[in-house]
C-alpha positions as CSV (number, residue, x, y, z in Angstrom):
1,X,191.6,21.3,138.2
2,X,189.5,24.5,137.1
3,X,185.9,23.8,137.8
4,X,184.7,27.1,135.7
5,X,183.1,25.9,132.1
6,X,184.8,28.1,129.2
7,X,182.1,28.7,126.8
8,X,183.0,28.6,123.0
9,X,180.9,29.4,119.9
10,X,177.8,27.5,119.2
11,X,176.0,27.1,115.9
12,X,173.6,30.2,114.8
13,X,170.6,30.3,117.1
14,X,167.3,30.1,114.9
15,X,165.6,32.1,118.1
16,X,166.3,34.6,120.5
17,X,166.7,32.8,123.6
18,X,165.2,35.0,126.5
19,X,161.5,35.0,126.4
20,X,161.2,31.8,124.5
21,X,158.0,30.3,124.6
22,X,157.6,25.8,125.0
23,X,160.4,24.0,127.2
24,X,162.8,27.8,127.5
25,X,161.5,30.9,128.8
26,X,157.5,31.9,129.1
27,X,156.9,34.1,126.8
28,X,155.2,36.5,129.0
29,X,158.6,36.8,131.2
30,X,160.1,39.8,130.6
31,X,164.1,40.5,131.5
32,X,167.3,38.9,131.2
33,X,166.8,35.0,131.9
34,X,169.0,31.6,131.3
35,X,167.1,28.6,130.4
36,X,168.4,25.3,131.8
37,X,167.8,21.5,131.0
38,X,168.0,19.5,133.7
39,X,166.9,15.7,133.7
40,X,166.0,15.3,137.5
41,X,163.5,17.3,139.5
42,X,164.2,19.0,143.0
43,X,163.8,16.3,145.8
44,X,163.6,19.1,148.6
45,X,164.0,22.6,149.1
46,X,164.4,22.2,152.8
47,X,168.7,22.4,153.4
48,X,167.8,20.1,156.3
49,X,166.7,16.8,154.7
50,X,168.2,17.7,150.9
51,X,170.1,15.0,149.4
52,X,170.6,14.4,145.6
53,X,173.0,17.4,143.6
54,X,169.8,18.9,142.1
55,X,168.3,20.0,145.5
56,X,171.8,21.1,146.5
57,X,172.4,23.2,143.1
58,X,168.5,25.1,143.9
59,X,168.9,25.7,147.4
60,X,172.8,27.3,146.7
61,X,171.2,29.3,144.4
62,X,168.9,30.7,146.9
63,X,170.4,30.2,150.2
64,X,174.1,31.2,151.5
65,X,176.1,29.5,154.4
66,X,178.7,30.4,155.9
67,X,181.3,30.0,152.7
68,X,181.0,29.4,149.3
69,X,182.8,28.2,146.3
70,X,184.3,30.2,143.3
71,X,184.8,29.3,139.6
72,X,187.8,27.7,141.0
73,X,186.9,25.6,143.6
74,X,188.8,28.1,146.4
75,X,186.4,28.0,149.6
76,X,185.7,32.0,149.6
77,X,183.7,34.2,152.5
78,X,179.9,34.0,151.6
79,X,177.6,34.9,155.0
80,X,180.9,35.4,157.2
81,X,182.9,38.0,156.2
82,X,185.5,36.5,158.2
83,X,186.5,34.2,160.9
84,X,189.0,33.5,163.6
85,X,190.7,29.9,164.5
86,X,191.8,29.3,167.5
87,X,195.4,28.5,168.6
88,X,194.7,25.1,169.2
89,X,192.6,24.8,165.8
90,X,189.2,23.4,167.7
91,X,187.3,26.5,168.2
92,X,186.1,28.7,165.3
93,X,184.3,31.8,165.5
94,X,182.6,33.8,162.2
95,X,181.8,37.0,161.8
96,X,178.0,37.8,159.9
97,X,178.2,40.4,157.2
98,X,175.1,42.4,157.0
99,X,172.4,40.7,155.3
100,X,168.4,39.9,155.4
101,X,166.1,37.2,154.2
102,X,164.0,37.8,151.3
103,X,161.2,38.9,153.9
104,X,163.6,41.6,155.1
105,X,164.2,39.7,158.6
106,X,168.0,40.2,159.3
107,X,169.8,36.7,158.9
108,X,171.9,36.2,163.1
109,X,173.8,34.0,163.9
110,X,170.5,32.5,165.6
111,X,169.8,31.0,162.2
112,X,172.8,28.8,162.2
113,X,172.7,27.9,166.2
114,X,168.8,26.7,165.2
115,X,169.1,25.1,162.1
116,X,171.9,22.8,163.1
117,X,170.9,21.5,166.4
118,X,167.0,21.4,164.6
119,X,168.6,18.8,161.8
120,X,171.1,17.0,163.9
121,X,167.8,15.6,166.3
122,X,165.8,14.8,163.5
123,X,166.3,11.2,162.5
124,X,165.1,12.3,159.0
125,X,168.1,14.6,158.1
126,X,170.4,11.8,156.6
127,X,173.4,14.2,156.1
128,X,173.2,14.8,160.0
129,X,175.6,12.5,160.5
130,X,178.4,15.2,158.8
131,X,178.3,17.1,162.3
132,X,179.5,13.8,163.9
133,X,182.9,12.8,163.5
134,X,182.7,11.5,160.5
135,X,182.4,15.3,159.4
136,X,182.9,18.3,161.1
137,X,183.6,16.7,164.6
138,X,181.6,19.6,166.3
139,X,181.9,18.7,169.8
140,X,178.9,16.9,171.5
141,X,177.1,15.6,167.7
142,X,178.5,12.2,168.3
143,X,176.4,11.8,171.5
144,X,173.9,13.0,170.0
145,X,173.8,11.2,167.2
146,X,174.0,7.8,169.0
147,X,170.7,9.3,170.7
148,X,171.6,11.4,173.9
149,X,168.7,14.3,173.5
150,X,170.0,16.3,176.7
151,X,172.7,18.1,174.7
152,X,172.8,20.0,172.1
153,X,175.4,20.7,169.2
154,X,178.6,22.7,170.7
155,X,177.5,26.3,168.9
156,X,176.0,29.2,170.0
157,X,175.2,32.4,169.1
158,X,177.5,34.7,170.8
159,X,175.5,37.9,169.8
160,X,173.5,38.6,166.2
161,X,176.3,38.6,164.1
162,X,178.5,36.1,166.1
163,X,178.6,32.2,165.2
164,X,181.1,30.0,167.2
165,X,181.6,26.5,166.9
166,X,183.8,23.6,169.0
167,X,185.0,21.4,167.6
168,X,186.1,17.8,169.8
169,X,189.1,17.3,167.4
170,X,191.0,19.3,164.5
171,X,189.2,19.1,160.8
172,X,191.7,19.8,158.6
173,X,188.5,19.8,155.8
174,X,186.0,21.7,158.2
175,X,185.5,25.0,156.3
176,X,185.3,22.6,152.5
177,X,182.1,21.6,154.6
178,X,180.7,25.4,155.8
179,X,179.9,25.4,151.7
180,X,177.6,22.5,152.1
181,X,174.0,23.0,152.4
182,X,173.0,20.8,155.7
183,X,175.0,23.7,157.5
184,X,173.1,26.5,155.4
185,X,170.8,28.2,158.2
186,X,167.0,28.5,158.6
187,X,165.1,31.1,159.8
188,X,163.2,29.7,162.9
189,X,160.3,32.4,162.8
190,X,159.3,31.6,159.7
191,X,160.0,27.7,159.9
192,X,158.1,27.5,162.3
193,X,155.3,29.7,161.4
194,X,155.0,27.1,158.3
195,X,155.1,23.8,160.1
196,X,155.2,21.2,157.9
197,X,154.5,22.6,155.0
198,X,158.1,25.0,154.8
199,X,160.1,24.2,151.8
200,X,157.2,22.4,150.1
201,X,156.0,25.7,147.6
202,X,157.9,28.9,147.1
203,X,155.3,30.6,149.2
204,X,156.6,28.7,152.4
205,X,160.4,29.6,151.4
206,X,162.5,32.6,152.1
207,X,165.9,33.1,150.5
208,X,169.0,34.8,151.4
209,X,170.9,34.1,148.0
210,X,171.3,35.4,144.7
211,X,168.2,34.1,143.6
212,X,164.5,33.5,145.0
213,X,162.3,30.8,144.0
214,X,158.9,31.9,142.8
215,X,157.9,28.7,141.1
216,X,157.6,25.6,140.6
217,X,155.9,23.3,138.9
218,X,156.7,19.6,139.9
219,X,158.2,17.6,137.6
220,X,158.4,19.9,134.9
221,X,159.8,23.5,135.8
222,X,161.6,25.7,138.4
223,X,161.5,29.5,138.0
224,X,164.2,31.6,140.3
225,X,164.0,35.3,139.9
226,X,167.1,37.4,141.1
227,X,166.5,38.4,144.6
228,X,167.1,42.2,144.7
229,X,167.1,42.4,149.1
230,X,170.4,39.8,148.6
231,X,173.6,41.4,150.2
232,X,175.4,41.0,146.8
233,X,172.6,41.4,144.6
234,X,174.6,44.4,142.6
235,X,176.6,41.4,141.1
236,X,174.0,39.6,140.0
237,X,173.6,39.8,136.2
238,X,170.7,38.1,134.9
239,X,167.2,38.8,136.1
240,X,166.5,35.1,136.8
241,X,166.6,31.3,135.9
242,X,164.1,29.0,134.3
243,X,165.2,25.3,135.1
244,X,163.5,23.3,132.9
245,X,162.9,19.8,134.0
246,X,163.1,17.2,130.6
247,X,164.0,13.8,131.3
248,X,165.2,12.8,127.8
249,X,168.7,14.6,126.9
250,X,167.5,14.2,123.1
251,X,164.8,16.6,123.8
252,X,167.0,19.1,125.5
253,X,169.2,18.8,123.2
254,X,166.8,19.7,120.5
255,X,165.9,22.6,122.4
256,X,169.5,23.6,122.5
257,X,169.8,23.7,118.4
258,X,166.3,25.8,118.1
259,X,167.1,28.6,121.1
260,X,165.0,27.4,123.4
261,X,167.9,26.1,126.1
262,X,170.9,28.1,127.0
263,X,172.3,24.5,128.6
264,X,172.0,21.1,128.4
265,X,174.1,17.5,129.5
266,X,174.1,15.2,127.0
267,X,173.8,11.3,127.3
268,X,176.6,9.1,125.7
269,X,174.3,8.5,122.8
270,X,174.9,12.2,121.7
271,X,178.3,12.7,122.6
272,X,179.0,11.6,118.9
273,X,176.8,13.9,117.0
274,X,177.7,17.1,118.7
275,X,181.4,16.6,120.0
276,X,182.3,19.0,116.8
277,X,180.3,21.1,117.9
278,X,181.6,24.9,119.1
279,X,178.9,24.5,122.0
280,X,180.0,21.0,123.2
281,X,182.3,21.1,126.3
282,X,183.2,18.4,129.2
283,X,184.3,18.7,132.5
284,X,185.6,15.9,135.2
285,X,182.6,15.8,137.7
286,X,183.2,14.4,141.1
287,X,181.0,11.5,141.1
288,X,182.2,8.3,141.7
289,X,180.1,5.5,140.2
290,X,181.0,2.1,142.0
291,X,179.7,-1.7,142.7
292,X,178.7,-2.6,145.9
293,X,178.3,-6.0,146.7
294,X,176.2,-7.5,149.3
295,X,177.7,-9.7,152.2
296,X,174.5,-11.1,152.7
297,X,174.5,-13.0,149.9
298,X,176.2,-16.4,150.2
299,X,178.6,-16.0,147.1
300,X,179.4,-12.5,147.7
301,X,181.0,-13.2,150.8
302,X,183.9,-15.1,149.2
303,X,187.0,-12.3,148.3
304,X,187.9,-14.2,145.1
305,X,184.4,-14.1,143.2
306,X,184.1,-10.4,144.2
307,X,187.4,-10.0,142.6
308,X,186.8,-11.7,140.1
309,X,184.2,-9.2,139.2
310,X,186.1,-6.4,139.9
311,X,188.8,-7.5,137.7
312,X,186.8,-8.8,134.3
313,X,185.1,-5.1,133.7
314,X,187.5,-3.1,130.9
315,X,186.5,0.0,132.3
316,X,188.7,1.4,129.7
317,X,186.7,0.3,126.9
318,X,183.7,1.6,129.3
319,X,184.7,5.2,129.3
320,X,186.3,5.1,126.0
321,X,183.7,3.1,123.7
322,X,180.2,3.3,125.6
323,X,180.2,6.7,127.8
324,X,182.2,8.9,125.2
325,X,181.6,11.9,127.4
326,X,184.9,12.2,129.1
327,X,184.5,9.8,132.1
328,X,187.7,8.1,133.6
329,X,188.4,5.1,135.0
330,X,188.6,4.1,138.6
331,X,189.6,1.3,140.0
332,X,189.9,2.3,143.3
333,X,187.7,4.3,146.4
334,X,188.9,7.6,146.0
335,X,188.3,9.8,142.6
336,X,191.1,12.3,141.1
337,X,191.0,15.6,141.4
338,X,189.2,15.7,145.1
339,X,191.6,16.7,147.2
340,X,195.7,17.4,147.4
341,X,197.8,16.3,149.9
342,X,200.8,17.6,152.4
343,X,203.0,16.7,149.1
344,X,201.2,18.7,146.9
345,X,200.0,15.9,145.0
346,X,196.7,14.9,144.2
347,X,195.2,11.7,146.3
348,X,194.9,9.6,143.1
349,X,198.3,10.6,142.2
350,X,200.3,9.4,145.2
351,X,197.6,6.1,145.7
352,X,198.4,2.9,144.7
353,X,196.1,1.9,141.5
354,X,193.9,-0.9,141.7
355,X,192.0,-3.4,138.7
356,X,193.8,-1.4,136.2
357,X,194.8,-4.5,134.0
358,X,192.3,-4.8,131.1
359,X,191.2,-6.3,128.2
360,X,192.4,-10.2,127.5
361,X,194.8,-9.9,130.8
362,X,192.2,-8.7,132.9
363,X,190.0,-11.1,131.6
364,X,192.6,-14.3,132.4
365,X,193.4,-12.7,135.7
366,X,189.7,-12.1,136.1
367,X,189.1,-16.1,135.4
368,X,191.9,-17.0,137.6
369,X,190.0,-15.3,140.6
370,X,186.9,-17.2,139.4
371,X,188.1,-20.6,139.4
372,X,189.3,-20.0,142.9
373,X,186.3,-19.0,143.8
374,X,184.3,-22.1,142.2
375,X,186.5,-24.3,144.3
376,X,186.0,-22.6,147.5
377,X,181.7,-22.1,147.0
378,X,182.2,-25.7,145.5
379,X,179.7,-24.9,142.3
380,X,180.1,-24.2,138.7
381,X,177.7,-21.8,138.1
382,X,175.8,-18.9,139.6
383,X,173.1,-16.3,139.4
384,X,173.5,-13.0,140.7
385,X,171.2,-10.0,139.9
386,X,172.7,-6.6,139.4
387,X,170.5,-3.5,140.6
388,X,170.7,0.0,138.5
389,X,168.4,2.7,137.1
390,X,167.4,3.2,134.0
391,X,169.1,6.8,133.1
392,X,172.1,7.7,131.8
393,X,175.0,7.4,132.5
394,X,174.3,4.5,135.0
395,X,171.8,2.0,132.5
396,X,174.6,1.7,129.3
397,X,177.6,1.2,131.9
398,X,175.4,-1.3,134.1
399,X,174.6,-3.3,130.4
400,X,178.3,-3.0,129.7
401,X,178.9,-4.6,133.0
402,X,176.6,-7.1,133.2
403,X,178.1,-8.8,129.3
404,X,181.8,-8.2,130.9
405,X,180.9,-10.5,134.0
406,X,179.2,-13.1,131.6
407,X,182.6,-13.8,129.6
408,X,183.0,-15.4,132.9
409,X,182.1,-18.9,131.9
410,X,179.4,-20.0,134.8
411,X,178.1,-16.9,135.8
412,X,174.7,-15.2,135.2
413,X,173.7,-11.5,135.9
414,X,169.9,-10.9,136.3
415,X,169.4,-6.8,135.7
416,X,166.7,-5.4,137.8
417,X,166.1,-1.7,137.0
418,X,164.7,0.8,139.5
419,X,164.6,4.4,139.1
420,X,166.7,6.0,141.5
421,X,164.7,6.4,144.6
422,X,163.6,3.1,144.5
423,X,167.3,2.3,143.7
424,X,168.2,3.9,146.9
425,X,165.1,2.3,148.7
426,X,166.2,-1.2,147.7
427,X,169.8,-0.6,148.4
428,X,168.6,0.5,152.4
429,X,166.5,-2.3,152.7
430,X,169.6,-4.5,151.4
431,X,167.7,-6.0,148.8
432,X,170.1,-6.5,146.6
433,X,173.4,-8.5,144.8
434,X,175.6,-6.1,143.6
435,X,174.6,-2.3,142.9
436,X,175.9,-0.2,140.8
437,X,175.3,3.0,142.9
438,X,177.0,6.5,142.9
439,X,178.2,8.5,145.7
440,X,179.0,13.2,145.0
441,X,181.8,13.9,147.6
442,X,180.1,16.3,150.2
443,X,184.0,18.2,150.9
444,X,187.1,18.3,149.5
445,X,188.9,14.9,151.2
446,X,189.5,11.4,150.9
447,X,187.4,11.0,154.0
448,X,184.0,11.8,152.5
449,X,184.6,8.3,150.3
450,X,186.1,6.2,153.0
451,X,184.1,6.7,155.8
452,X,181.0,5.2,153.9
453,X,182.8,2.0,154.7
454,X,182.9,2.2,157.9
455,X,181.2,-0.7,160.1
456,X,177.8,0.7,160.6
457,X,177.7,3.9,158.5
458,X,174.2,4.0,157.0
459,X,175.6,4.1,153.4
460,X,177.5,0.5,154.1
461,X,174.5,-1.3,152.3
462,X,176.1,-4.2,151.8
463,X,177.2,-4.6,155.7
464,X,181.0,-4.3,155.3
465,X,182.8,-5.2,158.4
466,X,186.3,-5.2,159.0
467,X,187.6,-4.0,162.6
468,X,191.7,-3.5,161.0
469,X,189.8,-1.1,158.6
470,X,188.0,0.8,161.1
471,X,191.2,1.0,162.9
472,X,193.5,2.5,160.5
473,X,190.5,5.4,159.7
474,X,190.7,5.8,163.2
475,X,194.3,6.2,163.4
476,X,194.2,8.5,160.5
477,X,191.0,10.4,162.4
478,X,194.1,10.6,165.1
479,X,196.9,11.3,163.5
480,X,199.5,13.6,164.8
481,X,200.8,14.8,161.6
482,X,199.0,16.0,158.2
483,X,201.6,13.6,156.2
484,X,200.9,10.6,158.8
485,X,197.0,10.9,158.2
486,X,197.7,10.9,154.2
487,X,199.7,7.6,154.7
488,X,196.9,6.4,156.9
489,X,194.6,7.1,154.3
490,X,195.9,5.4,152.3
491,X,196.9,2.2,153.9
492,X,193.4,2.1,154.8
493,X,192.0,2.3,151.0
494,X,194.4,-0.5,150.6
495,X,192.5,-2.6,153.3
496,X,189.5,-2.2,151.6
497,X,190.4,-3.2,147.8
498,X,192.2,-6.3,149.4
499,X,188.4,-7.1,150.9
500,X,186.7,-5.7,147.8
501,X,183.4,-4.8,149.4
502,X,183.3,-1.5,146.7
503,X,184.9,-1.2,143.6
504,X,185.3,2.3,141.7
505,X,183.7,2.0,138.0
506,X,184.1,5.0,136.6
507,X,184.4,8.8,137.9
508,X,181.5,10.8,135.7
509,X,182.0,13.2,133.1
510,X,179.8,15.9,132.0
511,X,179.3,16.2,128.4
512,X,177.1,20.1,127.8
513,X,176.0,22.2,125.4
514,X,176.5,25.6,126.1
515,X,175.0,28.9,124.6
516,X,177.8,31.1,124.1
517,X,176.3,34.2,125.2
518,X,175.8,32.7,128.6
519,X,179.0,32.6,131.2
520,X,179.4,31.8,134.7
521,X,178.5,28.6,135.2
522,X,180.3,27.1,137.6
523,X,180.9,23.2,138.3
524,X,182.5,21.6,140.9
525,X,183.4,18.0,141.5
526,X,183.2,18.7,145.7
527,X,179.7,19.7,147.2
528,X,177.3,21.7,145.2
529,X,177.3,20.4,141.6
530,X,176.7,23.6,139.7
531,X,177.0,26.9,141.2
532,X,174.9,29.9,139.5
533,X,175.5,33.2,141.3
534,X,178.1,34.8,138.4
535,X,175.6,33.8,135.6
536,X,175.5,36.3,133.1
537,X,174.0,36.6,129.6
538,X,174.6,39.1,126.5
539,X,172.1,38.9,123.9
């Protein structure tokens, strides 16, 4: 799937739209800028402890790893100009092009040997567990991760512009994850010189990307001005970006028809009024949106009222009636267009499909599952209280949900709304029913779903636990051929929508409005949401 957004005509523009004064440019910037509407705010700017898509798309835009994406989704040299594999595939070894930070220190391989083994001891960085083998397998991050602090990752510096890493067992998906920002690096003479203030203002940041942050403004604005000591800065077009933080898509989108935005997402309550528009485009994201149900509670635990559940929502009616901004159905683990197999075919292709009967069938099947249930708990009715937050796409599906599971005669569904961190608080502490919770895939493989499933990954929430499910991911981690692992894979996804302890929803899509001067930007279902580097604007 291309991951590049075409950009078609829009409507005439009633202002210019660089230098615009209100929610777009300030009007006493001067150059070439794109204005963005974004909903959420950076979390953090540190590539240590980042993890929500808006963090990842700021710190891609001024920090490069080791690789990158382009438009396409190809994994493509960034940092390393190059790189050697091993024979036996568990040993690779990348070559540094020449490049500094925006404080003209030369970025070494030092910066990648410090800034991994600096976020895989903290107990903060929650993507830490991606050196583990539940990611990259680097040799010795297991042990580490279950709390040995004598070692250190299996990565060294072989000279300034040498990086090599060991690996403890072939990744067929390990370079996918070099584009990821937990293995960006971090310069350990100026993170340190901060303390604990780096990351927190632009003044205690240094960039080595396209772009430099030189302010922001929480909660309502990000400025990033093209960073002209970048090793690839002669390709970078526009002079900066202002990322404009507005939490209502109405107001962006107003924005949008008076000049002030060059780009915008709209909510499914818009879709409708601007889908005939020459601006309006859509794209399949990567997210997955998916209930998780809670084995804690005492009518969760029974398979048939979980599928039951699973079975009554018409997610086609969902994506086709209520989100209108080209969505998909899921009824499985594993979203389309990830990742392709040793057959060529796409995962969701060649997979079984799962709660795909909808409508009045799926609502008899649905009730069929219930009144299995009802004999097994022994009641006739039951409460249950469904967890979401209150933006969009998340609070229409989680209403649609909630009246779908009511047609089930007997059962109640309190809402409780949270915004999102307090969503993701609640969902930790396991105070919760069912959730409807979302998970970006962090690389291009089935594995980055799956694993979360695991008995005792930190993003089981609802404390899933089945030792022939763990077993067949570890044969799969194992496997001797690429074709054997697939099958694993898949036998394995099979296990877990027999037990039903997730269900996929719907897989998100992104609805935009697009100025049609403005090109390059780049979305990708895997890793960083939005790339910006090739932004370019004629006026």
């Amino acid at each position: 799937m291309k991951k590049f957004l075409s950009l078609a005509c829009c409507s005439v523009m009633a202002f210019s739209l660089a230098g615009c004064s209100g929610s777009g440019g300030d009007s006493s910037q001067t150059g070439n800028f794109v204005n963005l509407a974004k909903e959420n705010d950076v979390i953090s700017m540190d590539s240590r402890y980042a993890t929500d898509g808006m963090s990842f798309e700021m710190l891609a835009a001024t920090i490069e790893g080791l690789e990158t994406m382009d438009a396409d989704g190809n994994i493509v040299p960034a940092l390393a100009e190059s790189y050697d594999i091993s024979e036996d595939e568990l040993t690779y070894t990348f070559h540094l092009r020449d490049a500094v930070w925006s404080n003209d220190t030369p970025v070494t391989a030092q910066d990648f040997e410090y800034a991994w083994n600096a976020t895989i001891k903290n107990p903060k960085a929650e993507y830490a567990y991606l050196f583990g083998s539940d990611g990259a397998c680097i040799k010795n991050a297991d042990e580490i991760l279950a709390g040995d602090d004598s070692l250190n990752l299996a990565v060294k510096a072989v000279d300034e512009k040498t990086f090599e890493v060991q690996l403890s067992k072939k990744c067929p998906y390990f370079l996918s994850l070099m584009t990821f920002p937990v293995f960006y690096p971090v310069n350990e003479q100026f993170a340190t010189e901060q303390g604990d203030q780096y990351a927190l203002t632009p003044d205690n940041l240094i960039a080595n990307g396209p772009y430099k942050l030189v302010s922001w403004s929480k909660g309502n604005k990000l400025v990033l001005e093209k960073n002209e000591s970048y090793w690839d800065a002669d390709n970078v077009k526009v002079d900066g970006i202002n990322v404009n933080i507005v939490p209502e898509a109405s107001t962006s989108a107003l924005d949008f028809e008076s000049g002030n935005t060059d780009f915008t997402k709209l909510n499914s309550t818009l879709v409708d009024k601007y889908k005939d528009n020459d601006a309006y485009t859509t794209v399949l994201e990567g997210y997955l949106w998916y209930l998780q149900y809670n084995y804690d509670n005492e009518y969760l635990k029974n398979e048939n009222l979980r599928k039951a559940i699973s079975t009554v929502i018409d997610r086609e009616d969902l994506v086709e009636n209520v989100l209108k901004d080209g969505s998909v159905v899921c009824g499985g683990f594993v979203p389309e267009a990830l990742s392709t197999g040793p057959d060529g075919k796409d995962y969701r292709e060649s997979a079984p499909e799962y709660f795909n009967v909808f409508a009045e069938d799926g609502l008899k099947a649905a009730q069929e599952y219930w009144d299995k249930a009802k004999e097994e708990l022994g009641v006739d009715s039951i409460s249950l209280s469904l967890l979401y937050e209150p933006s969009d796409p998340s609070k229409p599906a989680a209403e649609f949900i909630q009246s779908e599971i009511q047609k089930l005669d007997g059962i109640t569904v309190e809402m409780v709304s949270q915004e999102k961190e307090n969503r993701i608080e609640k969902q930790k502490a396991g105070d919760f029913d069912m959730v409807l919770t979302r998970w970006g895939p962090d690389y291009a493989d089935p594995t980055t779903y799956l694993n979360l499933m695991l008995t005792g990954n930190a993003y089981n929430y609802g404390n899933y636990s089945n030792e022939e499910y763990d077993a067949k991911m570890s044969e799969a981690a194992n496997a001797s051929s690429d074709e054997e692992r697939w099958q694993k894979l898949q036998e394995a996804e099979a296990i877990l929508m027999e037990d039903v302890p997730v269900v996929g929803v719907f897989q998100v899509g992104g609805a935009s409005l697009i100025n049609k001067n403005v090109t390059g930007i780049e979305n990708h279902a895997v890793g960083v949401p939005y790339i910006y580097k090739n932004l370019n604007k004629t006026n």
